[in-house]
Residue, then its C-alpha position, 0 to 999 in steps of 0.5 A: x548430630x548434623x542436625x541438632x543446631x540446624x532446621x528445628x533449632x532455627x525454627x525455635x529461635x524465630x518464634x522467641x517470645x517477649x517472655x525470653x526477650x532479656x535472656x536473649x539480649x544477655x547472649x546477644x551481648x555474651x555473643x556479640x564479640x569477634x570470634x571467628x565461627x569455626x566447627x572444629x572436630x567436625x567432619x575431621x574424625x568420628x570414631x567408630x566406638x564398640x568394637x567387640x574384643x579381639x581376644x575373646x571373639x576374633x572371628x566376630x571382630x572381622x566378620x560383623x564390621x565393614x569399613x564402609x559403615x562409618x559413611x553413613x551417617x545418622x538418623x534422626x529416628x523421631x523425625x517421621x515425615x510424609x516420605x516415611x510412608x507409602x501415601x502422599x498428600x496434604x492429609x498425609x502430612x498431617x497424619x504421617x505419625x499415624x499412617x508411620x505406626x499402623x504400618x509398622x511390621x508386627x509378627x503374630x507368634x500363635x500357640x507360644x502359651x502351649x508351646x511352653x506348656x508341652x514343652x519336655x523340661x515343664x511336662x518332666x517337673x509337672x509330671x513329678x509333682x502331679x500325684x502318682x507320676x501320672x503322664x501327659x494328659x492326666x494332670x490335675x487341673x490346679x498344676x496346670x493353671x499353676x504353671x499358666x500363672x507363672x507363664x502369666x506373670x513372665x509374659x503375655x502375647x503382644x496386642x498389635x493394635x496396642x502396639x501400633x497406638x503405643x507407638x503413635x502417642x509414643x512418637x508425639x511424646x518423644x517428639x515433645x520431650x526432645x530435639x532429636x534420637x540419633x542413631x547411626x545408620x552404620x551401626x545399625x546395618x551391621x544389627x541387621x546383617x547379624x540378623x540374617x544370619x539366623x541367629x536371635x538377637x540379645x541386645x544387653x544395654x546399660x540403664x540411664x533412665x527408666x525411659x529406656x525399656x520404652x525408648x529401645x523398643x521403639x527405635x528397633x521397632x521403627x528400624x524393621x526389627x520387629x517387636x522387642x521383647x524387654x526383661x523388666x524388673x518387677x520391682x520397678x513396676x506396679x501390677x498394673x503396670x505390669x499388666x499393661x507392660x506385659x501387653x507390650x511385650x515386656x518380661x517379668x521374673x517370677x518371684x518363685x525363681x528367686x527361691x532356693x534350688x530345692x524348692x518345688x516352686x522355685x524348680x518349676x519357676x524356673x523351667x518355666x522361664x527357661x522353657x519360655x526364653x527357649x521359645x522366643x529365642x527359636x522363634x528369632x525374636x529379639x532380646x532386650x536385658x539390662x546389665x545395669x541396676x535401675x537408675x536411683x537404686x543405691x547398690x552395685x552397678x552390675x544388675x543381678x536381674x540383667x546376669x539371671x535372664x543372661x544365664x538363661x540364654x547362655x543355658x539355652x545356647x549350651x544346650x543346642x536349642x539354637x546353634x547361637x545367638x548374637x549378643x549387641x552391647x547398648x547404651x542410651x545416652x542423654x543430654x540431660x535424663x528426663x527428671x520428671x519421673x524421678x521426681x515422684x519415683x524412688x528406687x524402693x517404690x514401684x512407679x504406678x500406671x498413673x503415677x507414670x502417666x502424671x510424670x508425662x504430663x508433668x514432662x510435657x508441661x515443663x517442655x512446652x513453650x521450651x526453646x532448649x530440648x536436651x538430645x538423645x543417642x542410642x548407641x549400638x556396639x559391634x554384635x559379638x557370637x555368645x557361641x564364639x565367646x564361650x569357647x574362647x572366653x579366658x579370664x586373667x582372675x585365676x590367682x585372686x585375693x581379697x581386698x583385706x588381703x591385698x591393700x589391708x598390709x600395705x595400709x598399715x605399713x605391714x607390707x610394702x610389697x604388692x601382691x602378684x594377684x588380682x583382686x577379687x570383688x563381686x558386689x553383685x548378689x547372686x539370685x536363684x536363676x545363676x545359682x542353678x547353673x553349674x559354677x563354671x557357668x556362672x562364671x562365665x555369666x558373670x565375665x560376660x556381663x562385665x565384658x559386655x558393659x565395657x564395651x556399652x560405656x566404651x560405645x556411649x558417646x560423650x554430650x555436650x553437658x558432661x563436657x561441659x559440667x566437667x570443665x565447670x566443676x574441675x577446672x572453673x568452680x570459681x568462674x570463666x570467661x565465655x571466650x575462654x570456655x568457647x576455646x577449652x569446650x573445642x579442646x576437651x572434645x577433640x581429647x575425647x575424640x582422640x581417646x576413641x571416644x564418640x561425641x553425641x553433638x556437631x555444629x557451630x561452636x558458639x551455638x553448641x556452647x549456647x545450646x549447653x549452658x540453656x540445658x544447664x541454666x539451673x545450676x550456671x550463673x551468667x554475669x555480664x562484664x564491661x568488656x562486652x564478654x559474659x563470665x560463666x560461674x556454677x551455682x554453689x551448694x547442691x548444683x555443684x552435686x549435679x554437675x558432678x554426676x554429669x561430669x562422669x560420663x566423661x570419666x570413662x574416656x580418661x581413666x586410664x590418664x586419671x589412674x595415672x595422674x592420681x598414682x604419680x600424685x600418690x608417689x610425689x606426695x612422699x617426696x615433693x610438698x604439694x606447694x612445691x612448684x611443678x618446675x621443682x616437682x619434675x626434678x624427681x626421677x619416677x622408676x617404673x616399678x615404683x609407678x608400676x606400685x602405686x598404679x596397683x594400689x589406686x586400682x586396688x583401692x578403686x570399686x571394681x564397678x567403677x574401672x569395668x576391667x575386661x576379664x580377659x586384661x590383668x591389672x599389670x597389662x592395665x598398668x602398663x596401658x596406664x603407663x603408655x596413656x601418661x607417656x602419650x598424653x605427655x606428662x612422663x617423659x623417659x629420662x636416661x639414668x647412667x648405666x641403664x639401656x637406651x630406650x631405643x635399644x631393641x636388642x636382644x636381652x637375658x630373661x629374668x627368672x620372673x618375668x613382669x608380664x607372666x600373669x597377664x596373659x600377653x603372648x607378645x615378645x616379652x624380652x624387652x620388657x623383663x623385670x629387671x630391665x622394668x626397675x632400670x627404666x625412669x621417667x619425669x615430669x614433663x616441664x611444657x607449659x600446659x602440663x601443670x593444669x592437664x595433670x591437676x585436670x586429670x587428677x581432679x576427675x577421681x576426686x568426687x570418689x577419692x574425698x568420699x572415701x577419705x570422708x568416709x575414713x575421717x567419720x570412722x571415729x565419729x559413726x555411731x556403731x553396730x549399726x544396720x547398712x542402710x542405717x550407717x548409711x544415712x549417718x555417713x550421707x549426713x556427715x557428707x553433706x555437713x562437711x560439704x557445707x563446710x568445705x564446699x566439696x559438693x561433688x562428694x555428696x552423693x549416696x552411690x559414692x558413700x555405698x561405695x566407701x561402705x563396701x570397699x571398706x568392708x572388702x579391706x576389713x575396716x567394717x565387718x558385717x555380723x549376724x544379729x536377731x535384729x538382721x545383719x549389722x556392720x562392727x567397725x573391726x578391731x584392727x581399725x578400732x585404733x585412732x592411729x589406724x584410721x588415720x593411716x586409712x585416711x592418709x593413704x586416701x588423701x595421697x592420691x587427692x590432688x587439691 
């Protein structure tokens, strides 16, 4: 963001009031030392995030990137100006907002309604159900306004002038709300060059904020798209509101397609559906469906609206209605989400018209007069032929075992073999539109959402606040001097940078520092010091919990680095004490098979929602990018032991009978890397100065996850069951927060992290799931009844937790 820090936030700092007159002497003083203004990372390396996969889609890969892309530059897509209309004048620079949204390009789809209407799919199921068989054209009249109030439901024809005045108060409200909607003129050139291609557009995005299904529509109709038709969940959503939505081009599924297969109104909800996503692919309208659960909803991460209206267009293309669509991953990242709406909305309640409108009000008064507005990026992968990925899909998941299978042995001291399988963990329910296609079909569904979120995480660009919240919460809780937190913010984000990963800010370092600790000024404390330098310290209590749940968008940029840590962690806290000093710790040779072991388990262990593995990696190629990652960064260093290869001999060796690498699909020269060559290899503990604080760094990112388990596991003694999911629940949030009170770990208390510790415990066979007339209830099962059991659970959590 080139102009995040420049015009608009000069033009605020000369209109301060006397109200902020004491804050801004408190940064006068905080800012008034000798430090030399450098913008470090800027201009030196950007790169460019999204690229589709060269596995699956090797000829999109060449085809829809262009090394000229990165050149361009951003564009601030809510700064609309006089030389963003036709007209010029002393009016127009008044009426420019105006002027921009009656001129915006709206196609008109006549006779859609009929289209689907006449449409051989729905007439064939009419036909059925009407009495006698009678054919087109003898149909009782109560079918035919049965199926125009499915179609009434799924859609409705998009209102231009609506649209255009919904764009223009839009416009203001964004312009109010935030400093700046980036977006990268690059990415968005290769969406238009895949467009005239002439297939249809799918734009698959994560899900931030319930503001995305207005905010996306708006920059792709503002960039010459046309009208973005955006798949909705209904259950977020008042009738009104829906009713007003509709109008502005929004989906909804019917509740009749979630019904069983052999039910007449869930057969014919769905030919409807599928009739009408046929239609606005053909006509090359674009697509908007999010891959995500809403935002506040305590379930899986993966949506199973998002995998349903996917299917539908996964169907429409085998089916040879249109040749191909192009799908484009999305992610819409924040400074800070806009926390009015959450505020009145929660997950179980549809948010009403004027529940909505009373958020935006709200919105706008708390912005108004504000110095500090969070910024946004809108994020735009590289497209990807759904054609192509169909035919070269291929899944590394063809021997899969539980969970209970794999981990529950190990846990109990059973077994101390891992098992050559990859675990099998879907936590996304499975509705009505999926279950209609073939099982191949879904499947390959449910890969291609999995795909296609990984590379919208991979695109989304890391704010200053998650750099920021991350380095508070793990590694000053305790407080830090603004000279030092000016230093360690430029090198946490070059390590971003380095890792691939975009960054949604530039300018000056002091003013970015500046600008980030106002957005987070509720959960900070400023404290001046005699020497003329500030000291940041988090608030205590439940600010920690937020800064916890920014920190997580940087989470996905050191992953693999933090399985490692946390797996190295795993495999000292056997040998080494954790008082020991890292000097002594780096005495310990560490073979790779034995980091190869404790890497699979941590990934066992960890929700398959959490790590987004692309279908078409293994887990033992992930070990080994694990490996490399912690060998890159320079924490492991390869140690020759007497009587083993040279890490530098790239002679030719005898294969083993089983080879390390067989399952994971690499095709690459495996001679080298053999199993039996992988038991002669060692590495230690890197003894540089600055390895002991990066290792506990990164060890420290997966600790929110890993104390909630293991609270999760200390509380299995004291929950109060049978007991319903949503029941055990609440008791185990309780406990969290109790524990937290008591021990300060705020960033565990958090209700996503305990449903994940529910489910993943259920996966292993420590809580069981029964029939009940009262609805399903969970039974702590016999095996983990035992106190001695539950602490062997809890001992096995806790070897990966670096205090």
């Amino acid at each position: 963001m080139d102009t995040m820090l420049g015009a608009r936030l000069q033009t605020q700092q000369n209109e301060r009031s006397r109200h902020h007159g004491q804050e801004t002497s408190l940064w006068s003083s905080g800012f008034g030392m000798k430090l030399e203004a450098v913008t470090p990372f800027l201009g030196k390396y950007r790169p460019f995030v999204g690229r589709c996969c060269q596995t699956c889609t090797p000829k999109s890969w060449e085809s829809h990137f262009h090394r000229s892309i990165m050149d361009l530059g951003f564009c601030d897509v809510i700064l609309v100006k006089e030389e963003n209309t036709r007209f010029r004048g002393w009016l127009v620079r008044r009426l420019c907002y105006f002027l921009w949204s009656m001129e915006q390009h709206i196609p008109h789809c006549p006779d859609v309604p009929q289209k689907i209407m006449e449409s051989p799919k729905v007439q064939s199921i009419i036909s059925g159900r009407a009495p006698g068989g009678a054919g087109e054209g003898q149909l009782p009249s109560h079918v035919k306004k049965e199926v125009q109030r499915i179609l009434d439901h799924i859609q409705a024809p998009p209102r231009p002038l609506l649209l255009r005045l919904f764009s223009w108060v839009l416009l203001r409200f964004l312009n109010c709300l935030f400093l700046n909607v980036q977006l990268h003129k690059g990415h968005m050139k290769m969406v238009h060059k895949a467009s005239q291609a002439g297939s249809p557009l799918v734009f698959l995005s994560t899900h931030k904020s319930l503001l995305d299904g207005i905010l996306l529509p708006f920059v792709l109709l503002a960039q010459g798209l046309g009208v973005l038709r955006v798949a909705w969940d209904p259950h977020t959503c008042s009738p009104a509101l829906r009713a007003l939505l509709r109008k502005l081009g929004a989906l909804f599924l019917p509740p009749e397609a979630s019904l069983s297969l052999d039910s007449s109104e869930g057969v014919l909800a769905r030919a409807v559906v599928h009739v009408a996503i046929e239609q606005l692919l053909v006509s090359r309208q674009p697509l908007l469906i999010f891959l995500e659960e809403p935002p506040g909803v305590r379930g899986p991460r993966l949506s199973a609206l998002g995998q349903a209206w996917l299917g539908v267009v996964v169907q429409a293309v085998q089916a040879g209605l249109v040749p191909d669509a192009v799908l484009v991953p999305v992610a819409v990242t924040y400074d800070l989400v806009p926390d009015a709406l959450p505020d009145i909305h929660h997950a179980s309640t549809p948010l009403g018209l004027w529940t909505g409108v009373l958020g935006i009000l709200r919105s706008l008064r708390k912005c108004w007069g504000c110095r500090h507005r969070a910024c946004v990026r809108v994020h735009l992968a590289q497209p990807f032929s759904l054609q192509e990925y169909t035919i070269n899909a291929r899944s590394c998941w063809g021997s899969r075992q539980t969970l209970e299978q794999l981990l529950q042995p190990i846990v109990l001291g059973q077994w101390t073999a891992v098992p050559d399988t990859e675990k099998e963990q879907e936590w996304t329910p499975v509705t009505g539109p999926l279950l209609a296609l073939k099982e191949e079909d879904q499947l390959l569904v449910k890969r291609l959402s999995r795909h296609i979120l990984n590379a919208s995480v991979a695109s989304s660009a890391v704010m200053s606040t998650a750099i920021m919240a991350t380095l508070l919460l793990f590694k000053h809780q305790k407080g830090v001097f603004l000279s030092q937190l000016l230093g360690e913010f430029s090198w946490l984000t070059e390590e971003t940078l380095l890792r691939g990963f975009d960054v949604g800010f530039s300018g000056q370092l002091q003013c970015l520092v500046q600008h980030t600790l106002s957005l987070l000024r509720a959960h900070v404390v400023l404290l001046r010091v005699h020497q003329g330098d500030l000291v940041v310290v988090p608030r205590p209590g439940p600010g920690l919990t937020h800064l916890a749940h920014l920190s997580a968008e940087l989470l996905p940029a050191f992953l693999s680095e933090a399985v490692g840590a946390c797996a190295v962690r795993g495999l000292l806290a056997g040998r080494v004490p954790p008082e020991r000093h890292w000097e002594l710790q780096g005495v310990e040779l560490l073979s790779q098979k034995e980091l190869y072991r404790q890497i699979l388990l941590l990934l066992h262990l960890l929700p398959q929602d959490l790590l987004l593995l692309q279908p078409c990696q293994s887990s033992y190629c992930y070990c080994q990018e694990v490996l490399d990652r912690l060998i890159q960064c320079g924490l492991l260093v390869a140690e020759e032991t007497p009587g083993s290869h040279l890490a530098c001999d790239t002679g030719r060796q005898c294969l083993s009978a089983k080879l390390l690498w067989k399952p994971s699909g690499d095709f690459t020269d495996s001679d080298s890397d053999d199993f039996e060559e992988a038991e002669g290899r060692y590495f230690r503990l890197s003894q540089q100065s600055r390895c002991p604080d990066f290792f506990l760094f990164l060890c420290r990112l997966l600790s929110p996850l890993l104390k909630a388990f293991a609270q999760a596991a200390a509380f299995l003694c004291q929950g109060q069951l049978p007991d319903t999911e949503l029941g055990y629940l609440e008791q185990l949030f309780q406990f969290l927060q109790a524990t937290a009170q008591e021990e300060g770990f705020f960033e565990c208390v958090d209700p996503k992290l305990a449903t994940s510790a529910i489910w993943t415990f259920r996966d292993l066979g420590v809580l069981q799931q029964k029939s009940s007339p009262a609805g399903p209830m969970l039974h702590l099962s016999p095996t983990f009844a035992s106190r001695d059991n539950q602490e062997k659970l809890e001992q096995f959590i806790r070897q990966f937790i670096c205090n």
